[in-house]
C-alpha positions as CSV (number, residue, x, y, z in Angstrom):
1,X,-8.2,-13.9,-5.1
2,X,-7.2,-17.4,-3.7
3,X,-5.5,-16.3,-0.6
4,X,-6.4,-15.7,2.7
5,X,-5.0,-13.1,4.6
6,X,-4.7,-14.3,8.2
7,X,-3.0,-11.0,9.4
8,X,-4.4,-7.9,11.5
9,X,-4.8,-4.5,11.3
10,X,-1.5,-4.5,13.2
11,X,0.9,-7.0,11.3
12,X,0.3,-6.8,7.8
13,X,0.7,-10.0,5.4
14,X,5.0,-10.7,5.7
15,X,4.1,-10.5,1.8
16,X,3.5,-7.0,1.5
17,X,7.1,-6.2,2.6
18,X,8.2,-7.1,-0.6
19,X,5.5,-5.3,-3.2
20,X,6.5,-1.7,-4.9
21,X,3.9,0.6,-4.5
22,X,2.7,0.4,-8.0
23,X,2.3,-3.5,-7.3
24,X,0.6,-2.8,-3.9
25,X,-1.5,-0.8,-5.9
26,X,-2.3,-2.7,-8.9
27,X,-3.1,-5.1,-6.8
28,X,-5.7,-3.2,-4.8
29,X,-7.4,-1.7,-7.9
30,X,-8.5,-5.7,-8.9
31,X,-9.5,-6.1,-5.4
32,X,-11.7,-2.8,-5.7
33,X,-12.8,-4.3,-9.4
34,X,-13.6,-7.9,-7.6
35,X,-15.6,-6.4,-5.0
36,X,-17.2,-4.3,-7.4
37,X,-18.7,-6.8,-9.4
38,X,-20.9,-8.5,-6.3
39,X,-19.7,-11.7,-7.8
40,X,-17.7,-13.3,-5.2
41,X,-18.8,-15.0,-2.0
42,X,-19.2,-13.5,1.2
43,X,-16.0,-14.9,3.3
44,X,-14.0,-14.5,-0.1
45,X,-15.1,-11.3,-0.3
46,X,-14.4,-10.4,3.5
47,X,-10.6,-11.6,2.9
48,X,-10.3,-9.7,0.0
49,X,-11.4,-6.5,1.7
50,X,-9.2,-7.4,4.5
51,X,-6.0,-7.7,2.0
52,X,-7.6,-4.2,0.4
53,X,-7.3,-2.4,3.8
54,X,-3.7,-4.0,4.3
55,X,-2.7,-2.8,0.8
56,X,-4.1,0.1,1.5
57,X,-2.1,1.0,4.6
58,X,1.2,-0.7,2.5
59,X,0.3,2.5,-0.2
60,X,0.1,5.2,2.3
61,X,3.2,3.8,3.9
62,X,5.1,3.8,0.7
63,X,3.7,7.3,-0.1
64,X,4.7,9.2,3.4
65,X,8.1,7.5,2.3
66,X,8.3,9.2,-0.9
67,X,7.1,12.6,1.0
68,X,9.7,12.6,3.2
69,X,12.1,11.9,0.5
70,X,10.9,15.2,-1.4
71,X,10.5,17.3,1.6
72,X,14.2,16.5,2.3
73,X,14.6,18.4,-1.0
74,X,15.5,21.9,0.2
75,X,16.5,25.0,-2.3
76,X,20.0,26.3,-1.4
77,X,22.4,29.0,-2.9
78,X,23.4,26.5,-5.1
79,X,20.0,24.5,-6.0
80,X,18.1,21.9,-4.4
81,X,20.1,19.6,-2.1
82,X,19.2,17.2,-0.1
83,X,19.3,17.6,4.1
84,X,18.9,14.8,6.8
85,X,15.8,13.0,7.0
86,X,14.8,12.8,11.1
């Protein structure tokens, strides 16, 4: 991948900030692909699982997002509308 993720479980890459979901995501399907194919070497392949398990925690984020968005969907007299998000 040609970067090396020098961020913990607890402060993800500053980078990550800035990627959609379906980026985040893209992203982590080539890392899954990569790691897959056994080709890489062992320390690029530890920093690649390492920006995995951050992108993965950047897609969960994103998705409990989108949940709360829907859930904050209610069906009223007059249709769905949308109540406050706590």
């Amino acid at each position: 991948m040609g970067r090396t993720p020098n961020a913990t479980a607890e402060s993800p890459p500053s980078d990550l900030a800035a990627l959609s979901f379906e980026q985040a995501l893209g992203e982590l399907e080539a890392i899954v692909r990569e790691l897959e194919s056994g080709k890489g070497a062992l320390e690029a392949s530890v920093a690649a699982y390492q920006r995995g398990a951050a992108l993965k925690r950047h897609c969960e984020a994103k998705l409990a997002e989108a949940e709360q968005k829907i859930q904050a969907i209610v069906d009223g007299p007059a249709g769905p509308s949308l109540r406050d998000v706590e």
